[in-house]
VEXSE-504100 format. One line per 5 residues: number of its first residue (from 1); their letters; for each residue x, z, y of N, C-alpha, C. Coordinates in steps of 0.001 Angstrom, whole numbers, plus 524288, in hexadecimal, padded with zeros to 5 digits. Layout:
VEXSE-504100
NUM = a = X Z Y X Z Y X Z Y; ...
//
This chain:
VEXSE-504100
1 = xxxxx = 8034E 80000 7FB4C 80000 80000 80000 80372 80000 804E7; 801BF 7FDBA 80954 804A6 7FD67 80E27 8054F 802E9 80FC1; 80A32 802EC 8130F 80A4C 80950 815A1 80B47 809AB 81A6C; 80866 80C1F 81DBD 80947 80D8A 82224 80E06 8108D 823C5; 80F19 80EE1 82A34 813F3 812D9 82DAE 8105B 8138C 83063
6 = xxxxx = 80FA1 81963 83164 80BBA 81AFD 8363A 80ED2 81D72 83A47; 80E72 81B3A 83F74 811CE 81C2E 842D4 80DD0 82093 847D9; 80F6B 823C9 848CF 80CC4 82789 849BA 811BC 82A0C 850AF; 80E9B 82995 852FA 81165 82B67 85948 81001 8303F 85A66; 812F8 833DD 85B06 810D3 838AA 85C24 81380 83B7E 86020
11 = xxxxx = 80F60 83E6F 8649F 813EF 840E0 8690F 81043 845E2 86AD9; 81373 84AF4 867FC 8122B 84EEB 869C8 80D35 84F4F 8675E; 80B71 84EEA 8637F 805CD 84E3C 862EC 80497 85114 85CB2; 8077F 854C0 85BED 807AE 856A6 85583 80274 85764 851F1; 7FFCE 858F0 85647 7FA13 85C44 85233 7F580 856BC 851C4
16 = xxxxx = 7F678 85120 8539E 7F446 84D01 85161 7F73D 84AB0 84E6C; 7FD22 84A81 84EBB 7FF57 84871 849D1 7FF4A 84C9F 84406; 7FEF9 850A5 844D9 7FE16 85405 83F22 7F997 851C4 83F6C; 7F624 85090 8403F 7EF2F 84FD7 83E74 7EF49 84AAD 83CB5; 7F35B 8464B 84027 7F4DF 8405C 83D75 7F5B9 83F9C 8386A
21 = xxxxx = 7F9BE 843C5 83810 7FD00 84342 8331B 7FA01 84696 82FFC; 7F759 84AA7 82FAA 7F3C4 84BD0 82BEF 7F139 849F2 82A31; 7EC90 846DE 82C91 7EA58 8428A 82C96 7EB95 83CD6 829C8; 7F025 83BD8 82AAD 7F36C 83930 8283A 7F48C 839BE 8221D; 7F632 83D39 821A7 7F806 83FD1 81B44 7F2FC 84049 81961
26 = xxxxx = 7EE8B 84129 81BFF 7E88A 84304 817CA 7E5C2 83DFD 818CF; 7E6B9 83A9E 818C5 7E306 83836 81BED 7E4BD 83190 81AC1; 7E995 830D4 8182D 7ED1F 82C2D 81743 7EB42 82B63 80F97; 7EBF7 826ED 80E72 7EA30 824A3 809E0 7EF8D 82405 807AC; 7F361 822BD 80B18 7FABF 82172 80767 7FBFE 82569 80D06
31 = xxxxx = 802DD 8247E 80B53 805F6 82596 80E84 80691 822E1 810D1; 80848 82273 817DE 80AE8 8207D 81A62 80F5F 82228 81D75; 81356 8203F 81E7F 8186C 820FB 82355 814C8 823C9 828A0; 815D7 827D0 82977 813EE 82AC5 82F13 81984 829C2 8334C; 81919 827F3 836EC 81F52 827B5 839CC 81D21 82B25 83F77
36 = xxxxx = 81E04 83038 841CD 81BB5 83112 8473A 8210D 830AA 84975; 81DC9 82E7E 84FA5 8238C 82FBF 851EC 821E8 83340 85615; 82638 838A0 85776 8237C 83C21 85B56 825D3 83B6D 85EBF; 8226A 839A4 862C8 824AB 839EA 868A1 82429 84134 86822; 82925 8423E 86BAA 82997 8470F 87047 82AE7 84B39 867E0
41 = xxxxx = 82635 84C8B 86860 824DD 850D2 8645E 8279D 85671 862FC; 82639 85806 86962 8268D 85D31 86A86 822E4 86207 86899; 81E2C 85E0F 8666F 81BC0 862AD 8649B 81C3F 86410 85ED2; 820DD 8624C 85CF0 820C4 862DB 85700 8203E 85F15 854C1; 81D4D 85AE5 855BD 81E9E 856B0 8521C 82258 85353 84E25
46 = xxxxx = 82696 85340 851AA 82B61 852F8 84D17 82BA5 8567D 847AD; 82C13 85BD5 849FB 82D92 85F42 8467A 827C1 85EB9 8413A; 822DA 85F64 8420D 81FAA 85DBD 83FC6 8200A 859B3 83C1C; 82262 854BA 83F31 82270 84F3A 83B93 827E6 851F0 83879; 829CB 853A4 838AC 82FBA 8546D 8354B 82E86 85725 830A0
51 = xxxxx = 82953 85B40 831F6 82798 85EFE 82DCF 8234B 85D1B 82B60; 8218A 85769 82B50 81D47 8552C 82901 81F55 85173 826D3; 825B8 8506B 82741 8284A 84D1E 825D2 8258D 84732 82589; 8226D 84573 82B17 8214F 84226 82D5A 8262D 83FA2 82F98; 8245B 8390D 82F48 82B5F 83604 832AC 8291B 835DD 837B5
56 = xxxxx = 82BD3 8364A 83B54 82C09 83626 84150 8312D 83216 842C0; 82F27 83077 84981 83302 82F44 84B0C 83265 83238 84F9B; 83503 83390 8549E 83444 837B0 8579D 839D6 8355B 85E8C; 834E0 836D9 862CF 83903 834CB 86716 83788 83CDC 869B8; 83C95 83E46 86E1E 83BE9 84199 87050 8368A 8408C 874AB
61 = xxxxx = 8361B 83D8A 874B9 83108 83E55 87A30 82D9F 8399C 877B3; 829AA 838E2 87B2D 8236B 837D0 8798A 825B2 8317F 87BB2; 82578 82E0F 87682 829D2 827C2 87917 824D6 822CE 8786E; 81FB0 82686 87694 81B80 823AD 877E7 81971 82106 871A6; 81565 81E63 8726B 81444 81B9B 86DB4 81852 817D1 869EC
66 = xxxxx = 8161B 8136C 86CD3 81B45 80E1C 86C02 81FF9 80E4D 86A7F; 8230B 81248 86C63 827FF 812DC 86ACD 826ED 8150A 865BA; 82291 81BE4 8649A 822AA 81E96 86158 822F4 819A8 85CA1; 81CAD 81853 85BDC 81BEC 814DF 85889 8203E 811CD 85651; 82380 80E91 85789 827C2 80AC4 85969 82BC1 80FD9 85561
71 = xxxxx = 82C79 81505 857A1 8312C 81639 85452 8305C 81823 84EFA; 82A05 81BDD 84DF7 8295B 81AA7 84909 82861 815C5 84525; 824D2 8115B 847AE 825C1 80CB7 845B4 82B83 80B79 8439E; 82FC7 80C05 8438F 8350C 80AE9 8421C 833F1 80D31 83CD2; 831E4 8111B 83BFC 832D0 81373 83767 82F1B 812F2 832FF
76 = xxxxx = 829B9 80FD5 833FE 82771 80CB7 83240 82983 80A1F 82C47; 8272A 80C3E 8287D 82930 80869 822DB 8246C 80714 820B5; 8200C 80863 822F9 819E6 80583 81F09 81A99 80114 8225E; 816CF 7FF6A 81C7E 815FB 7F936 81D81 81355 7F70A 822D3; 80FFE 7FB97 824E4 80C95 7FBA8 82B53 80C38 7FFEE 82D09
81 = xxxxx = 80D16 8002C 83360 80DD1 802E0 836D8 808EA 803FF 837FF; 8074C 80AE0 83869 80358 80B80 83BDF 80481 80F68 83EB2; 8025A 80ECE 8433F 80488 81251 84991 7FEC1 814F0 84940; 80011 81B01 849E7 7F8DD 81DEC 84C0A 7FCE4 8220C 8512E; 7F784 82277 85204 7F8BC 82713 85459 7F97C 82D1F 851AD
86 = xxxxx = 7FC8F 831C9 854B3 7FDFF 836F0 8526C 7F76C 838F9 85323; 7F3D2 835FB 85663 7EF6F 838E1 856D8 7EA43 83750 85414; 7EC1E 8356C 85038 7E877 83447 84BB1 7E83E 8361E 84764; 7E31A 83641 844C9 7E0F4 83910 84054 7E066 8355C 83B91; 7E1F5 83249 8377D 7E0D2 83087 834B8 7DCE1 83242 831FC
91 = xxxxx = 7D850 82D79 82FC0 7D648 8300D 82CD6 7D4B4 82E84 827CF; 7D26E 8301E 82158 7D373 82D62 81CE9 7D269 82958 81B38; 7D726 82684 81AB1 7D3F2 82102 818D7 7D751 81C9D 81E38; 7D96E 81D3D 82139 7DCA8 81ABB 82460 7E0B3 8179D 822F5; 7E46A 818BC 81F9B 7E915 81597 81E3B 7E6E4 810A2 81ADB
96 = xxxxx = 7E1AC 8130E 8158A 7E199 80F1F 811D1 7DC41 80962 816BA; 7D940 80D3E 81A07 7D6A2 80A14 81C28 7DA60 80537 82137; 7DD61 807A7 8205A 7E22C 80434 82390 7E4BB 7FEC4 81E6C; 7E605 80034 81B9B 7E734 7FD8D 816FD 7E183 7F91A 8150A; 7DEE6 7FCEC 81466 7D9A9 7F660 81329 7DADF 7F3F4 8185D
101 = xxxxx = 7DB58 7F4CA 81C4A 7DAAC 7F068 82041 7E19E 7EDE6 82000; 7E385 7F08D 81E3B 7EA44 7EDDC 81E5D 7E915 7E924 81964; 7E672 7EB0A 814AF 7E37F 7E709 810F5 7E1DC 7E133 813F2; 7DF7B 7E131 815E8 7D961 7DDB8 81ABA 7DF15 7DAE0 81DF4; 7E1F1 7DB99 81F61 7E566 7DA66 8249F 7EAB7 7D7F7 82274
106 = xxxxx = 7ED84 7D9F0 81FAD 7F3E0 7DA64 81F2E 7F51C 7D4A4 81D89; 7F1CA 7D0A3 81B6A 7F38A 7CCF0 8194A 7F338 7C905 81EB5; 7F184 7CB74 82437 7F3CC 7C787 8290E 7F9EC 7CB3A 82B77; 7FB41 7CE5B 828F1 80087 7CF58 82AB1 801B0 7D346 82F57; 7FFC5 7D015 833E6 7FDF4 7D368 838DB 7FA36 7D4D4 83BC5
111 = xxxxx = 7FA24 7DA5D 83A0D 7F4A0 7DD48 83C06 7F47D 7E24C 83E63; 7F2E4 7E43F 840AD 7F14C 7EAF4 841F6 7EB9B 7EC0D 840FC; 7EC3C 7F03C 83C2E 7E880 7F34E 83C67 7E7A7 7F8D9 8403D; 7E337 7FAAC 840C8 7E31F 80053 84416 7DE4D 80211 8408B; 7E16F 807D6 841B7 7DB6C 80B3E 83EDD 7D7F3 80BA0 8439F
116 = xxxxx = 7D284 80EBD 84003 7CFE9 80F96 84637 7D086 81653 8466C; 7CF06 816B8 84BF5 7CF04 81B32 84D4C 7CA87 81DCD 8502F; 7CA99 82314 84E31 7C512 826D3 84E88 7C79E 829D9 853CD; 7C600 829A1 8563C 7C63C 82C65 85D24 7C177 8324D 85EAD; 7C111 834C6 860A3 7BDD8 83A0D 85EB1 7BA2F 837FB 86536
121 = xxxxx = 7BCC5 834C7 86886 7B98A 83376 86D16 7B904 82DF0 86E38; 7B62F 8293E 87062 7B77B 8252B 870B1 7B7B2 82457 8757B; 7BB3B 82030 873E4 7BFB4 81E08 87801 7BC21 818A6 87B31; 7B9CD 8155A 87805 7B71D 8128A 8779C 7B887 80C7B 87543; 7BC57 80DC4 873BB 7BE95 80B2B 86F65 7B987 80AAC 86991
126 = xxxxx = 7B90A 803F9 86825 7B6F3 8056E 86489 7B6E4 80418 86040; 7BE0C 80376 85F37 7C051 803FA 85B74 7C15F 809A8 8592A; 7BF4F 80DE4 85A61 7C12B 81305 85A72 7BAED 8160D 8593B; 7BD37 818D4 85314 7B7F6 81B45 85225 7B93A 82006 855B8; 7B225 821B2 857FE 7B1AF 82867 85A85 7B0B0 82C64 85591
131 = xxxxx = 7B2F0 82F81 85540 7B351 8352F 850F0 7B4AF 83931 85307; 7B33F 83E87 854B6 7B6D6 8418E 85545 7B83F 84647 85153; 7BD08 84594 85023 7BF55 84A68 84A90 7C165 84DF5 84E85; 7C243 84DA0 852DA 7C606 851C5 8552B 7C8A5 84ED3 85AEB; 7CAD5 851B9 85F28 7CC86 84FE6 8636C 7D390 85117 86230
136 = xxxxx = 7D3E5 8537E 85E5F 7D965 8545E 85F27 7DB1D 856B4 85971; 7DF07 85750 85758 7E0A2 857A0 851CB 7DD01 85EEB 84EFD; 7DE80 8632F 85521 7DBE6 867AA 851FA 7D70B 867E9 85160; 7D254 8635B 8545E 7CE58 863D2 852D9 7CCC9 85FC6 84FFC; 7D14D 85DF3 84E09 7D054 85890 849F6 7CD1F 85932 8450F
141 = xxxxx = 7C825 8581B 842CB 7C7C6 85930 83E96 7C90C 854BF 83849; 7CCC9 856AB 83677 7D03F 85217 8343F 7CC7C 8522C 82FAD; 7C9A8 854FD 82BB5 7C70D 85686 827FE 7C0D5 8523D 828B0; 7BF2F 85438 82C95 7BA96 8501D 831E1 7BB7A 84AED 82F8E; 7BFCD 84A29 833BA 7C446 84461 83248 7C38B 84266 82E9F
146 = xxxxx = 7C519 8454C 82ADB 7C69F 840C4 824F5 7BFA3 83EBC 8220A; 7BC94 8432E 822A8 7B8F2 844AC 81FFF 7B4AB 83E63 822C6; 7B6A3 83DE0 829FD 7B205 83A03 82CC5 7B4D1 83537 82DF5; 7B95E 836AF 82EF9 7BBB9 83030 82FA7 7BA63 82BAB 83037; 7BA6D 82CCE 82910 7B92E 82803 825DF 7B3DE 8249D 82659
151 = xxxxx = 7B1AB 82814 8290D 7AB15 825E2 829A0 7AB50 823E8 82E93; 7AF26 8231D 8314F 7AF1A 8206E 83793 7B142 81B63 83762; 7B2F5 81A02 832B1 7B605 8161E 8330A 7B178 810AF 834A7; 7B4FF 80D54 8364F 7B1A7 807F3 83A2F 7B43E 8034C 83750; 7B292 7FEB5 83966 7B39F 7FB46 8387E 7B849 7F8A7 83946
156 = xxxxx = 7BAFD 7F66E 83885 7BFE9 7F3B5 83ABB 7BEF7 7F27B 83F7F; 7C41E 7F0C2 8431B 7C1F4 7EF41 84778 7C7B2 7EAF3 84989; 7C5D8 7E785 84C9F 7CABE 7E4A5 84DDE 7CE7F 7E773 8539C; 7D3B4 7E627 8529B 7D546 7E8BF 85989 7D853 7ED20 8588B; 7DB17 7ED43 8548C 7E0D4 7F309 85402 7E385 7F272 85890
161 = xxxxx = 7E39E 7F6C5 859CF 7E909 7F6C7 85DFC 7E9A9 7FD63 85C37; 7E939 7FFB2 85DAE 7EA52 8042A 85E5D 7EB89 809CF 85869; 7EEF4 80C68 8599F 7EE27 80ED3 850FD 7EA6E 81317 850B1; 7EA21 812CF 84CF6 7EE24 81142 848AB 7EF2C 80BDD 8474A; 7F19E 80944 8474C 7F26C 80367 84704 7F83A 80323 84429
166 = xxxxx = 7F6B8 7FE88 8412B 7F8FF 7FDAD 83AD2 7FC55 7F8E4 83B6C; 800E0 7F602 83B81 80268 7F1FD 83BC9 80764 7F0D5 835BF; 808BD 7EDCC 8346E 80C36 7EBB0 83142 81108 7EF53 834A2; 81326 7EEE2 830A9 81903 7F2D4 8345C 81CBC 7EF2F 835E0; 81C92 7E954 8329A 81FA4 7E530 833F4 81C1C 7E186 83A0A
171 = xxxxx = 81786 7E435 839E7 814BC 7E25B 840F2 817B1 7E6D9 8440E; 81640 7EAF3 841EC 81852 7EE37 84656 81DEB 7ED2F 84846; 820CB 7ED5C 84471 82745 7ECBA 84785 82716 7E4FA 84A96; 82271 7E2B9 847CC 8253C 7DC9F 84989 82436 7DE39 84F37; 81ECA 7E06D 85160 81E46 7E1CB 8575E 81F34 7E613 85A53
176 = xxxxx = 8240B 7E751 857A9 826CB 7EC57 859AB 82423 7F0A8 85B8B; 81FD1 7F3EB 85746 81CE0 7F6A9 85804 81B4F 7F68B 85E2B; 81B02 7FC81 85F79 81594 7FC07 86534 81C7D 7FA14 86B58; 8186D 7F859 86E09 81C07 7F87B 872F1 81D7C 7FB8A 876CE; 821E9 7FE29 8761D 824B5 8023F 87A9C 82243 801F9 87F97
181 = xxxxx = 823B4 7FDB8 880C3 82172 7FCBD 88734 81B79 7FF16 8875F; 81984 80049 8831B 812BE 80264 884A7 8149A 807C9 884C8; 81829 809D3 88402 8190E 810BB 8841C 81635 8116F 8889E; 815A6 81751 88951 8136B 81AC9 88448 81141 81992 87FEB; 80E02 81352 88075 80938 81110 87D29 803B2 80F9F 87D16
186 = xxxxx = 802CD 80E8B 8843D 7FE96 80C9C 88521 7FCDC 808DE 88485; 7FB4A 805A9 881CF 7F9B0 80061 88013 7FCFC 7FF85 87CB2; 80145 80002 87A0C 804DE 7FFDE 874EE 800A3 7FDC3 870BA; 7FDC0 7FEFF 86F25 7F930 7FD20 86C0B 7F7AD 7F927 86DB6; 7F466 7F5C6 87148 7F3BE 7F1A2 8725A 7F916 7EEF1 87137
191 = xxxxx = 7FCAD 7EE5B 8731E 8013B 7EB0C 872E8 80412 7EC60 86D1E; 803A9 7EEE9 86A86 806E5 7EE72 86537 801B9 7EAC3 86278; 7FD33 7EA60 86214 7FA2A 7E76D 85F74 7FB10 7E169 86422; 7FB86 7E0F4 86891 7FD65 7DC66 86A15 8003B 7D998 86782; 805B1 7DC11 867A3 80B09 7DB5E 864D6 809A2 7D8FA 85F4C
196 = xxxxx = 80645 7DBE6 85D68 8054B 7DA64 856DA 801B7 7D570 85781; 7FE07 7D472 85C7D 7FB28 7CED5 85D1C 7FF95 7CB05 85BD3; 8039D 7CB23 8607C 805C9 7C8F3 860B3 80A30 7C725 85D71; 80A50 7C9A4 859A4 80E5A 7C9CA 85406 80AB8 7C5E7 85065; 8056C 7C532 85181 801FD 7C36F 84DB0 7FD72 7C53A 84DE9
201 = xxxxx = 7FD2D 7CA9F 84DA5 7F837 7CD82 84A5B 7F2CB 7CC99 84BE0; 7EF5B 7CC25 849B4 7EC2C 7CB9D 84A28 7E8B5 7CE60 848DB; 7E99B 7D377 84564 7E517 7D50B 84286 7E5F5 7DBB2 84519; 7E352 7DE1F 847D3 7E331 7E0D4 84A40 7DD3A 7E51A 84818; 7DD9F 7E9A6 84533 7DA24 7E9B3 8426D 7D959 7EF9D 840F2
206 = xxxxx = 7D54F 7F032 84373 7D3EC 7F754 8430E 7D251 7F68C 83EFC; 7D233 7FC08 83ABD 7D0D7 7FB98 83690 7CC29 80353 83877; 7C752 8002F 83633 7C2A6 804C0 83893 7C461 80979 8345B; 7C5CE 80935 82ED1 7C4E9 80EA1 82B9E 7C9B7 810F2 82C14; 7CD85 80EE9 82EA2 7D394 8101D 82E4F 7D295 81433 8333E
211 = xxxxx = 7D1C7 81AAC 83290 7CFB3 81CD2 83740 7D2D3 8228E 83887; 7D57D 822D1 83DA4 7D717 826B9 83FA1 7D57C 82796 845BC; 7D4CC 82E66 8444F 7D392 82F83 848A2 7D8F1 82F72 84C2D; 7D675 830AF 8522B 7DA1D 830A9 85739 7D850 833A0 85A69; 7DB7F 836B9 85C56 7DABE 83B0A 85F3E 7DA1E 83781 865AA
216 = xxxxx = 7DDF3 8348A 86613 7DE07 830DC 86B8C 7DFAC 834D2 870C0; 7E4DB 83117 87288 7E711 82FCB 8758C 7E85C 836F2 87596; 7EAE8 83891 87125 7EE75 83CF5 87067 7F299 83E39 8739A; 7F612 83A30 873E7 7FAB8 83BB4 876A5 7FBB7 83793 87C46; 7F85B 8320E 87A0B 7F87D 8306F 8807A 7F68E 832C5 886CD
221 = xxxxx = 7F3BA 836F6 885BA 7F1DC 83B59 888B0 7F5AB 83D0A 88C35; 7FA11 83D12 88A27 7FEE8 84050 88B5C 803D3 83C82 88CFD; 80323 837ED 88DB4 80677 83403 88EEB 80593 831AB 895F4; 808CA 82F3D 895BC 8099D 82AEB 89BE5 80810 8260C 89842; 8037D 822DE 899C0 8020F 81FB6 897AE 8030F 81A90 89AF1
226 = xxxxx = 8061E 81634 895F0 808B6 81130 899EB 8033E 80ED6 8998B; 80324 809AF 89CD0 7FE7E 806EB 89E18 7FEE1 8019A 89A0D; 7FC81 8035D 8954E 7FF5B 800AF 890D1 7FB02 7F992 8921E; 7F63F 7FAD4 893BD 7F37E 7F61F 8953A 7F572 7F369 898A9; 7F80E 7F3F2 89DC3 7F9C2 7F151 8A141 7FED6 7F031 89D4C
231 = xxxxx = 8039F 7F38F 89BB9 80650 7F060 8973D 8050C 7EA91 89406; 80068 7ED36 890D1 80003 7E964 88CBF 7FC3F 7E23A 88FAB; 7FA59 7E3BC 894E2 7FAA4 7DFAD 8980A 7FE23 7DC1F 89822; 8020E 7DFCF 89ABC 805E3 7DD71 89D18 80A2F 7D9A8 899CC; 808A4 7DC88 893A2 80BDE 7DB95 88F80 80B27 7D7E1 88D4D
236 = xxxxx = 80447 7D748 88C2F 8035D 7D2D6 888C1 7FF69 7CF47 88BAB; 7FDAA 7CE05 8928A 7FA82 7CD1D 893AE 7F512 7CBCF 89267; 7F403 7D08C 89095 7EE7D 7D0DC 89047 7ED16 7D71B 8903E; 7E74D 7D8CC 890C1 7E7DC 7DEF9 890EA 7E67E 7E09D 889D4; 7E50C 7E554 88A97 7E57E 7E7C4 884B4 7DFF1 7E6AA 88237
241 = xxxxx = 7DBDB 7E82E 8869A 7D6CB 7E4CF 885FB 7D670 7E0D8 88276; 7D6E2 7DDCA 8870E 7D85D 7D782 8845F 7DAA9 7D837 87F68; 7DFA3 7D878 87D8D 7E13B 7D68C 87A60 7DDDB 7DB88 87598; 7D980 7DF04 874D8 7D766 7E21A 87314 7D3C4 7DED6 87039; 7CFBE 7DBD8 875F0 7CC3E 7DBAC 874C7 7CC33 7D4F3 872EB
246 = xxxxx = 7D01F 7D102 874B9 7CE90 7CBD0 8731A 7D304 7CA7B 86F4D; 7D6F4 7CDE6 86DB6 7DA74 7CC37 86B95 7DA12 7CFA7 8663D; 7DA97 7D4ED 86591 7DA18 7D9EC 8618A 7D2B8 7D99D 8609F; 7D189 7D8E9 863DF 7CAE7 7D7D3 861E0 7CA0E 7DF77 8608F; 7CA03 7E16A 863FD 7C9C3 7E844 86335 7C42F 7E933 863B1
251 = xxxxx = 7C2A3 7EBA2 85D70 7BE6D 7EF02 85A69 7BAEE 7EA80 85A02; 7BC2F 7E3C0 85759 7B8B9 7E1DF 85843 7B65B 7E29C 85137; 7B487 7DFB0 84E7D 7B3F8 7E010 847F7 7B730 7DDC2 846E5; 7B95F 7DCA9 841C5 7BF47 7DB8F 83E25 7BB86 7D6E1 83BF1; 7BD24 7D2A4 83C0E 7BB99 7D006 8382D 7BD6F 7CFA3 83334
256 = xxxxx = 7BD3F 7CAB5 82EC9 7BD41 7CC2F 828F3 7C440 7CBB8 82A9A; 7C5ED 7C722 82D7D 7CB96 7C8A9 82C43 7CE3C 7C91F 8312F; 7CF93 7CEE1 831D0 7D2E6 7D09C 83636 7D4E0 7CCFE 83AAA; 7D703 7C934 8387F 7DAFF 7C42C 83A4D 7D764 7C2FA 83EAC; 7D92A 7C3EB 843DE 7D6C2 7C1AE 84816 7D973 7BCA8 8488B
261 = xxxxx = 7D5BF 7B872 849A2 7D937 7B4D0 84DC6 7D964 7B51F 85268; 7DD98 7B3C4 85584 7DFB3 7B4C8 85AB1 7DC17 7B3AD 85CFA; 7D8DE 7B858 86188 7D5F7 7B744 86561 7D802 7B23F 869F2; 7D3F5 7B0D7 86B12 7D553 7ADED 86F28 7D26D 7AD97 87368; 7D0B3 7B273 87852 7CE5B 7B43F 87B78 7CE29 7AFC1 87F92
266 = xxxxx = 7CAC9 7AE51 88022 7CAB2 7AAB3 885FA 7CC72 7AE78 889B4; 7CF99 7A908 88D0F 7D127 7A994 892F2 7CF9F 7ADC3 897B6; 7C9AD 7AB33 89558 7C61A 7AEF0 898DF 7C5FC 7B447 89710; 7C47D 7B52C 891E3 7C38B 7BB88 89152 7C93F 7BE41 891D4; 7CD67 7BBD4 891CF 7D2D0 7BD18 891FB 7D40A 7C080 897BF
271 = xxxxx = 7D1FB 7BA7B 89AF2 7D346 7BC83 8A137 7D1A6 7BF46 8A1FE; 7CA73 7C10E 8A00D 7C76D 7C386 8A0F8 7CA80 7CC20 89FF5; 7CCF1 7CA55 89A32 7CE6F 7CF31 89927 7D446 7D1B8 89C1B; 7D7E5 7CD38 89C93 7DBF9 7CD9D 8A0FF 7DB36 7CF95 8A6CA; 7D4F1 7CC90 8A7BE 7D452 7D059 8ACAE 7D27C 7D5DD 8AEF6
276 = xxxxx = 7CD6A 7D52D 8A9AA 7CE18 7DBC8 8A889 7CFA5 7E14B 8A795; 7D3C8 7DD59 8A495 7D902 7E16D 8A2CB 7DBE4 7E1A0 8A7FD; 7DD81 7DD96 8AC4E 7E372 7DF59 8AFAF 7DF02 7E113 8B480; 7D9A8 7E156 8B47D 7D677 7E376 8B8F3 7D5F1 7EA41 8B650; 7D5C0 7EA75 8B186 7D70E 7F0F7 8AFD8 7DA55 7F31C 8B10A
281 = xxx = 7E02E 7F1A9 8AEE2 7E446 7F320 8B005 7E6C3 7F437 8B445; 7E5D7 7EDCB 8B7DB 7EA0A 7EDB6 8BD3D 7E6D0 7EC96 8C251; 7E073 7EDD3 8C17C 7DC7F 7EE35 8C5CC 7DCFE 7E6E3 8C95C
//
């Protein structure tokens, strides 16, 4: 069976990564490679991962997503890379429901799958089931969790960008995992699934039963946030929108075979979304 590297970023944040990795170990169908890398991890985290005899990679200060990702990725030996967040809950039935859809997909080569994710408030995202188990790991109810999960699960949906998200490990290194220049990591997600457009991919592909919860926006709370949209403008001329909604086709239905063919958005709805987007951004 294929095996996962789960690449896992963590900064200062101990009492959601013990609940990750618990979660993880009860909650996983095989083994997989766990790699965290701890930014800062003054509150114990190192010493923790050393005594759980978890692999880490580890910088003295908080060096942001992109890089994190980027240095555990090196250490990467499954056959596919998946990046989550330290502030997620796996729940049963995730790895093998990742695998039937790696079944459905793998014979076009280049693809990203994403699980979906259970949010306790909505965002209005509606790729994102509403559940609430808990606002934070001590009022988490993990027992709750395992027992309801499974009954939330949805349909597939088209439009991965964001993780848990699953790639070939030979995609990940061809597009040099996520991009520095988005540090801290604002829009890093839009543009690493760019990167992979642009390598080929085409099949971009939430998978509905593959399901972990998310606490959301854990540690970006606590950051200087770069202006990753005016970035990824500037980067790939077009906004994140756009390339969401006419290119990734985000939360539309999956048809029988993943394999999109290349959108080809008229002129007009193009300009239309170019002007919307640089009248948001730059007034």
């Amino acid at each position: 069976m294929p095996t996962f590297s789960l690449l896992v970023p963590t900064w200062n944040n101990l009492a959601h990564l013990r609940l990750f990795v618990e979660s993880l170990r009860r909650h996983s169908a095989r083994e997989h490679q766990l790699i965290v890398h701890v930014n800062d991890g003054s509150d114990g985290t190192r010493e923790w991962l050393r005594a759980e005899g978890i692999e880490h990679t580890a910088s003295e200060a908080n060096i942001g997503i992109c890089h994190a990702v980027n240095l555990a990725g090196e250490k990467a030996r499954g056959d596919y890379v998946l990046y989550l967040n330290d502030d997620m809950v796996l729940a049963p039935g995730w790895d093998t429901a990742l695998e039937r859809a790696l079944e459905r997909v793998k014979r076009h080569e280049l693809f990203m799958l994403s699980g979906t994710m259970i949010e306790p408030a909505a965002s209005g995202n509606a790729c994102v089931v509403v559940h609430d188990f808990g606002r934070d790991p001590a009022r988490f109810d993990l027992e709750r969790f395992a027992r309801e999960a499974p009954r939330l699960a949805r349909a597939d949906w088209l439009g991965a960008t964001w993780p848990p998200t699953l790639v070939p490990r030979t995609l990940w290194h061809q597009v040099g995992g996520y991009s520095v220049e988005f540090s801290p990591g604002m829009g890093s997600d839009n543009d690493f699934s760019m990167k992979l457009w642009h390598a080929g991919c085409r099949v971009f592909l939430g998978v509905g039963d593959s399901l972990v919860y998310h606490f959301s926006e854990t540690s970006t709370r606590r950051i200087r946030k770069n202006d990753g949209r005016r970035q990824f403008f500037m980067k790939w001329g077009m906004t994140q929108s756009e390339f969401d909604r006419y290119y990734l086709r985000r939360g539309q239905p999956v048809p029988a075979d993943p394999l999109l063919a290349e959108p080809q958005p008229s002129w007009g709805l193009r300009w239309q979304a170019l002007k919307s987007g640089l009248k948001r951004r730059f007034g």
